[in-house]
N, C-alpha and C positions, 0 to 999 in steps of 0.2 A: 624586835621589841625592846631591844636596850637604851632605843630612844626615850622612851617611856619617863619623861622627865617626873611625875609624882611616883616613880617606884620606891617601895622599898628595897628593894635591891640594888641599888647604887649606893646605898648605907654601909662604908668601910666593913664595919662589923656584921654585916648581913652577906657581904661579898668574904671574908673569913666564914660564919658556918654555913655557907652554901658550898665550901670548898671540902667543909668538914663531912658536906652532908647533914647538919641537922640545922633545921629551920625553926624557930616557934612557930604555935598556933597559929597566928594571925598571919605571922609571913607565908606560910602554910595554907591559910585557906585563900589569900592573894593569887597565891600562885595554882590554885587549882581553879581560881577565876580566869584569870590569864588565859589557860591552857585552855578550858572550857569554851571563852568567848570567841578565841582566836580560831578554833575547830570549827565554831557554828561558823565567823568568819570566812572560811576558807572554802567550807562547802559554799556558803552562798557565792562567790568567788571564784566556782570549781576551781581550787586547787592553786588560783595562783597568788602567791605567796605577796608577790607586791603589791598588787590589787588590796590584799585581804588588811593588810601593813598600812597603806594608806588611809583606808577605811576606818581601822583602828584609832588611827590617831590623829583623824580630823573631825571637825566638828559634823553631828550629823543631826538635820533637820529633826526628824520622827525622835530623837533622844534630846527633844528640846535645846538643839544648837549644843550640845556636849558631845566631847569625845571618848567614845567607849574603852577606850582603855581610862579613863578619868572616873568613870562610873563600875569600877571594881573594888571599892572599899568596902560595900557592905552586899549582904546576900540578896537585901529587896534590889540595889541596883543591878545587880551580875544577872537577876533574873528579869528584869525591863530588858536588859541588851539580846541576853537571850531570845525573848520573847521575841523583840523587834525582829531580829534574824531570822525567825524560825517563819513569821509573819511576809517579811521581805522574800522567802522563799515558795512560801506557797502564794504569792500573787498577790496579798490581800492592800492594798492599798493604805496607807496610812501618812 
C-alpha cells in the first residue's frame, strides 16, 4: 500500500508521528479506512495479498472507474467500497 500515491502518509511530518506513534484524527480515521477496505479486499481475494493490492489500486468499473484506495477520504466513500466488496462477495452482480 505504500504506493498509495494520494496518501497521507508519505507527508514527511506524518511519516515522523507515525514513528512517534501518534497520528491525528483524520490521519487516524485514513488509516482505519485503509485497513478496513484492504481486509474486505483480501477476503474477497482469499488471502492473496497481490491480488487484493492490485485491486486496490486500479480503477474499478462498479466504483465508477475509481480506484479504491482513492475513495478513502471520507466515511460515505470507505462505505461504497465496502459495500461493493461485501456485494462482489456474495455474487450479486453489479
Amino acid at each position: 500500500m505504500a504506493s498509495w500515491a494520494s496518501s497521507p502518509f508519505r507527508n514527511p511530518k506524518v511519516v515522523r508521528r507515525a514513528k512517534a506513534g501518534r497520528f491525528n484524527t483524520i490521519e487516524s480515521d485514513r488509516l482505519v479506512a485503509l485497513v478496513a477496505v484492504f481486509e474486505g479486499a483480501l477476503f474477497l481475494f482469499e488471502n492473496e495479498k497481490a491480488g487484493a493490492t492490485e485491486w486496490m489500486t486500479s480503477p474499478v468499473r462498479g466504483l465508477g472507474s475509481k480506484r479504491p484506495t482513492n475513495m478513502l477520504g471520507t466515511r460515505l466513500e470507505t462505505l461504497a467500497v465496502l459495500d461493493f466488496t461485501g456485494q462482489l462477495e456474495e455474487g450479486v452482480l453489479v
